[in-house]
C-alpha positions in Angstrom: -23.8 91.3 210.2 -23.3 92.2 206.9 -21.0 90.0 205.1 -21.0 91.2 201.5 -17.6 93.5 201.4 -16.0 91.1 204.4 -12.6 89.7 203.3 -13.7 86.4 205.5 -16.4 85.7 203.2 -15.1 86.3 199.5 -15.1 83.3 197.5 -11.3 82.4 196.1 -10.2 79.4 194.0 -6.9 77.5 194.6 -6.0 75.7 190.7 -10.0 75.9 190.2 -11.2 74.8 193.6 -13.8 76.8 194.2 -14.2 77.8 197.8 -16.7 79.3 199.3 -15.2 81.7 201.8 -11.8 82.1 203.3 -12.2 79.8 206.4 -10.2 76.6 206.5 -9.7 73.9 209.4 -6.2 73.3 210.1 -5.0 69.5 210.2 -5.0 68.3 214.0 -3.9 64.7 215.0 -6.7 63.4 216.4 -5.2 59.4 216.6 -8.9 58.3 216.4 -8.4 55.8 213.2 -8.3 52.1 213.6 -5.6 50.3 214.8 -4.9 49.4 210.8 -5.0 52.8 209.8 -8.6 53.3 208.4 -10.8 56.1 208.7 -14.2 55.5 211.0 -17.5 56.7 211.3 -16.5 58.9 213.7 -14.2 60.7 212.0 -16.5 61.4 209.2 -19.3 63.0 212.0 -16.2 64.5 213.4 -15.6 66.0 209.9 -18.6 66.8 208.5 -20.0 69.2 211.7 -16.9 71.6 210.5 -18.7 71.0 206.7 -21.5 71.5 208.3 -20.6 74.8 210.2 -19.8 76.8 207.0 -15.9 75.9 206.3 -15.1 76.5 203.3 -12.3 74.2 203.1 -10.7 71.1 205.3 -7.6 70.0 206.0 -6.9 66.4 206.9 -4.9 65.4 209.8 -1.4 63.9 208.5 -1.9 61.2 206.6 0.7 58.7 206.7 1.9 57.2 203.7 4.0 54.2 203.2 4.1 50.6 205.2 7.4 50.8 205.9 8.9 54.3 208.3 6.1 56.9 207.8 3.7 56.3 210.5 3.8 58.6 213.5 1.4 57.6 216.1 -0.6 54.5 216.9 -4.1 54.9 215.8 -3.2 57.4 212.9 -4.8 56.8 209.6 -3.0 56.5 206.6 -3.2 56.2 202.9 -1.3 53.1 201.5 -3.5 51.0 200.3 -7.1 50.7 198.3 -9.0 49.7 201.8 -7.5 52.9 203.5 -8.1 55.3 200.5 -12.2 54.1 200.3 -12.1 54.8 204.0 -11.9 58.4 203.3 -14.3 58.4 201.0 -17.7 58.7 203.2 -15.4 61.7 204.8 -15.1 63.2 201.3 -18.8 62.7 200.3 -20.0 64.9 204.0 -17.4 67.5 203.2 -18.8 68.3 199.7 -22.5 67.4 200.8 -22.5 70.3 202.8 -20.7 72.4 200.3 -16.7 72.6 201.8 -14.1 71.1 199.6 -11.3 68.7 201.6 -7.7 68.2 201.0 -5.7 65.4 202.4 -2.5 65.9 204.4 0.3 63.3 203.5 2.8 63.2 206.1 6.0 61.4 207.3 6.9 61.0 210.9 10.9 60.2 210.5 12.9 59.9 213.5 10.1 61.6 215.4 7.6 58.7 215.2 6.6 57.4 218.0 4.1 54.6 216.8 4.5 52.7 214.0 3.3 49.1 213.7 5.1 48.4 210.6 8.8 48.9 211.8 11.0 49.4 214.8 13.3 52.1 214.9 13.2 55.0 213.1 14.8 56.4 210.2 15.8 60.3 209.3 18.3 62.5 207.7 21.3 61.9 210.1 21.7 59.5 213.1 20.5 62.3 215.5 18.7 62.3 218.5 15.3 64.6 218.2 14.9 67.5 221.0 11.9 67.1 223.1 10.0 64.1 224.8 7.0 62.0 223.2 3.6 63.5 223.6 1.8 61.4 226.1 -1.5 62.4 224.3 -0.6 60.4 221.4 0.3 57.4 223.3 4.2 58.4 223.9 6.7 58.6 226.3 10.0 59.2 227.3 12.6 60.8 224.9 12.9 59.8 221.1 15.3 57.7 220.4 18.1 58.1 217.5 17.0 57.3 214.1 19.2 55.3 211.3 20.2 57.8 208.7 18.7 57.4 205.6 20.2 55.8 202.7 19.9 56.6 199.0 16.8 53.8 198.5 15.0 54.9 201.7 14.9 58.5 200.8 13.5 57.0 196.9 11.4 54.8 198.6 9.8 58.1 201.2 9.5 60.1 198.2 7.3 57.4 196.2 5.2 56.4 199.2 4.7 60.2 199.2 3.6 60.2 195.2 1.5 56.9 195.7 -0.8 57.7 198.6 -1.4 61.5 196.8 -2.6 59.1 193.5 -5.0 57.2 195.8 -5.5 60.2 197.7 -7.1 62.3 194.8 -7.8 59.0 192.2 -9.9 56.1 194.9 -10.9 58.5 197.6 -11.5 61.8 196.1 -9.7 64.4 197.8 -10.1 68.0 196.4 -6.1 68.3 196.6 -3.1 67.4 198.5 -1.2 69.1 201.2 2.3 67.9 201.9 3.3 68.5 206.0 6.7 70.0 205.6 6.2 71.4 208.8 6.4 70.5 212.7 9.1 68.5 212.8 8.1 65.8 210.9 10.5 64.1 208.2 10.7 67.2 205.3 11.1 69.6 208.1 14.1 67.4 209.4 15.6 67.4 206.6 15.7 71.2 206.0 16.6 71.8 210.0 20.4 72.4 210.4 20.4 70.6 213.2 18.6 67.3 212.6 20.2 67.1 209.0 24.1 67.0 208.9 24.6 64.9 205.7 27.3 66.0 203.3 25.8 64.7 200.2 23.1 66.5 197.9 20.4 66.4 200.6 22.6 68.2 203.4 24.5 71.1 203.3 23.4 75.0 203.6 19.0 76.2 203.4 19.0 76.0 199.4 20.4 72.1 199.7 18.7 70.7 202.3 15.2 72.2 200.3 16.1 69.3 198.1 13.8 66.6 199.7 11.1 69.0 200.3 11.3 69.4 196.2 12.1 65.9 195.4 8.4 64.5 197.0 6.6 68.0 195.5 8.2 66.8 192.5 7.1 63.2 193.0 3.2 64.4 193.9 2.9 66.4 191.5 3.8 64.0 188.8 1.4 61.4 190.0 -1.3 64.0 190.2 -0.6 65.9 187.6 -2.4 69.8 187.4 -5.9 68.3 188.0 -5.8 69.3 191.6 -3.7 71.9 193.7 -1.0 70.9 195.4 0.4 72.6 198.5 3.1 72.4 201.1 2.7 73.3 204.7 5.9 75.0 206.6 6.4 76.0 210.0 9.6 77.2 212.5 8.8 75.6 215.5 8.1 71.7 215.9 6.2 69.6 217.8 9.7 68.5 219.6 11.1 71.8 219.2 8.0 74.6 219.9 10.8 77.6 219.9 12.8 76.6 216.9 14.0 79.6 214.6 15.4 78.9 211.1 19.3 79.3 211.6 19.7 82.0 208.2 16.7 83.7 209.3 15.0 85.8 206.5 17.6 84.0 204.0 16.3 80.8 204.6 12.6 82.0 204.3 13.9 83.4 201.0 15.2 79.6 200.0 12.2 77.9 201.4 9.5 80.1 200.1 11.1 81.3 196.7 12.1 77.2 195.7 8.0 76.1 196.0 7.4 79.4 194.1 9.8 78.3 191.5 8.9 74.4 191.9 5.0 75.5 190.7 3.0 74.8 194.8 -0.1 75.6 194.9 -0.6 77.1 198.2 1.6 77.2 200.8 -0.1 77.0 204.4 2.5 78.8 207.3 1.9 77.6 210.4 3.1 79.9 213.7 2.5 80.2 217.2 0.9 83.7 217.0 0.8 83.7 213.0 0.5 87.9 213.0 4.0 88.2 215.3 7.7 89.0 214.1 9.6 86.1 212.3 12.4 86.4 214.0 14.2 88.8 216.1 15.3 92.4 214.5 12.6 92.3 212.1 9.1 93.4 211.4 7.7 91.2 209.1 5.9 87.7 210.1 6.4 84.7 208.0 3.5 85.0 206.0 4.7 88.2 204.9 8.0 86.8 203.9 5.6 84.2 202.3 3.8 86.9 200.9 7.5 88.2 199.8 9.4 85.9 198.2 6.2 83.7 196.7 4.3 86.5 195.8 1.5 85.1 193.1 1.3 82.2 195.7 -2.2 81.0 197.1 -1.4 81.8 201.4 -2.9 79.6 203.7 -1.8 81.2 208.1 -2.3 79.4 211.0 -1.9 80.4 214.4 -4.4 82.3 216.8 -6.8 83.5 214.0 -9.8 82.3 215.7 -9.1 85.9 217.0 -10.8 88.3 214.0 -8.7 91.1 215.0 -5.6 89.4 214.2 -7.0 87.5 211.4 -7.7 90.7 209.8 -3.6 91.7 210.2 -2.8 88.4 208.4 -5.2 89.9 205.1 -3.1 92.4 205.6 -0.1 90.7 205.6 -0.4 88.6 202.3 -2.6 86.0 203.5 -5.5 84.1 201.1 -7.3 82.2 203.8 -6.7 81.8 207.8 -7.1 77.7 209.2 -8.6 77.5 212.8 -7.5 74.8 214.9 -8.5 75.3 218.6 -11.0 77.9 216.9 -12.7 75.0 215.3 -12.5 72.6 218.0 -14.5 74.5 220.1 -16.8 76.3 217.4 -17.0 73.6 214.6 -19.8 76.3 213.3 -17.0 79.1 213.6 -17.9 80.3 209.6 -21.7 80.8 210.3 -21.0 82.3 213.9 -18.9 85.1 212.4 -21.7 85.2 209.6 -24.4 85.7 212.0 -22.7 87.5 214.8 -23.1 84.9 217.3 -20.3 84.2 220.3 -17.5 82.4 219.9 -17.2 79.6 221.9 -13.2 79.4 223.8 -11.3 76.6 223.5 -11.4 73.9 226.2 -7.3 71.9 226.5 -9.3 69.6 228.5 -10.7 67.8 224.7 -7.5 67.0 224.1 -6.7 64.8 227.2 -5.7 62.3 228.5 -5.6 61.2 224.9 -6.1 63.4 222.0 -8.6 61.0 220.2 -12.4 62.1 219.1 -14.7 62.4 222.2 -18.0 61.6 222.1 -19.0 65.2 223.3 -17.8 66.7 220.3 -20.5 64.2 217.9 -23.3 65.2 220.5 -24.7 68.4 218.6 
């Protein structure tokens, strides 16, 4: 097939990244890092094939970031120290061997951790019990239990573990850019969900205040980093705990979310949705990437969510988007770039790689 005039295959630049085509991998947890938190072998085989397959650009899974509340799941890598940041490196040097550029995701779990070797308990915005049960496939089970709210110097100290593992990130193992999981649940997303954030002081309160964390750590990575390498934020509705969530102020609070990281300077800004094409909420036409495309509208768009599907990858161009992220797509075609390039099937996706445990299998290394 001719790929000369296809939107899939124009080159774009995010802050002078060059990438090659509009095809990213989304970040999946894949809890296949060593018990300390380092990156393995594996994971850069697991890495490269997607390199390899004609990405133009990867997305790390989350990345936690401090020693103390961050960490999610057992087996998880993180980024808080030199030994973890030169573990990335070999996964850095595949990526750009074979032409893709690679951005690392930095993430904190909050009160929806449910492995963390550093602490008991968990901490978030308010002393609220998380919706949902543990994911057995990343070791969990049973209901969360209720974190500690944060205090003043725990929410300082989350935003500086955020700040330090983007400077090792980008400065010991050198990551093309950063992207900062506001999304699924995880801590930022807790604190700018009504329900999971019910403080009174300048981190609670209505959408455009409890955007304040989510702006406090961009403010905090970007100032480590500087304007050397783009920085982007990833934002969802639903959660891992909570896959139906809708934001309460609807297209208002997409107009806070989305309009604040236009205004704070983000990069990109990488929706993540269910069926990324469908209706943001109810009574209206637009999907969240177009309100992303709305209120941020000189942003670089990342969309996630069924785009493995061309057809509706096409309507998310359409929409405002810059670049569509493949999870399950890439799972199961790793090569997904160069079979759309060379009009070959597309392989479906298999839930069966994800279980028992979501770790790497050895069946996904084979080719």
């Amino acid at each position: 097939m001719s790929t000369s005039h296809d939107p899939f295959f124009t080159p774009i630049d995010i802050n002078g990244v060059a990438l090659r085509n509009r095809f990213a991998v989304a970040p999946m947890t894949r809890v296949s890092a060593t018990e300390d938190g380092s990156a393995t072998a594996e994971m850069a085989r697991y890495y490269e094939r997607f390199a390899r397959g004609g990405f133009g650009l990867l997305i790390t899974e989350g990345l936690y970031t401090d020693r103390a509340f961050a960490q999610g799941y057992q087996h998880q890598p993180g980024l808080t120290d030199a030994a973890q940041a030169h573990a990335w490196r070999p996964v850095v040097e595949a990526a750009h061997r074979h032409g893709a550029r690679i951005v690392a995701q930095l993430m904190h779990a909050g009160a929806i951790s449910q492995g963390n070797r550093f602490r008991d308990g968990t901490l978030g915005p308010s002393a609220v019990q998380p919706r949902g049960q543990q994911m057995a496939f990343y070791y969990g089970q049973g209901p969360y239990p209720t974190p500690r709210a944060m205090t003043e110097e725990a929410i300082a100290d989350a935003v500086q573990g955020f700040a330090d593992a983007a400077g090792r990130a980008v400065g010991e193992a050198g990551f093309d850019g950063i992207e900062i999981h506001g999304a699924n649940g995880y801590l930022i997303d807790q604190f700018m969900t009504d329900h999971s954030n019910r403080r009174t002081d300048r981190w609670g309160g209505d959408a455009s205040r409890r955007v304040a964390f989510l702006l406090a750590v961009f403010g905090a990575v970007r100032a480590k980093v500087g304007g050397r390498v783009p920085v982007g934020v990833r934002i969802s509705q639903g959660k891992v705990n909570d896959f139906a969530h809708k934001w309460a102020g609807g297209e208002r609070d997409a107009e806070v979310i989305f309009g604040a990281l236009a205004d704070a300077g983000a990069d990109a800004i990488h929706v993540t949705e269910h069926e990324a094409w469908a209706p943001a909420f109810e009574g209206v036409s637009d999907s969240l990437v177009g309100l992303a495309r709305r209120y941020a509208p000189k942003m670089r768009l990342i969309a996630n969510g069924g785009l493995h599907d061309l057809a509706r990858a096409r309507e998310t161009f359409e929409a405002g988007a810059d670049l569509v992220a493949l999870g399950k797509g890439a799972l199961a075609n790793p090569d997904f770039p160069d079979r759309i390039r060379t009009a070959r099937n597309v392989a479906a996706f298999d839930p069966a790689l994800l279980g028992p445990i979501a770790n790497i299998k050895p069946s996904e290394l084979a080719a």
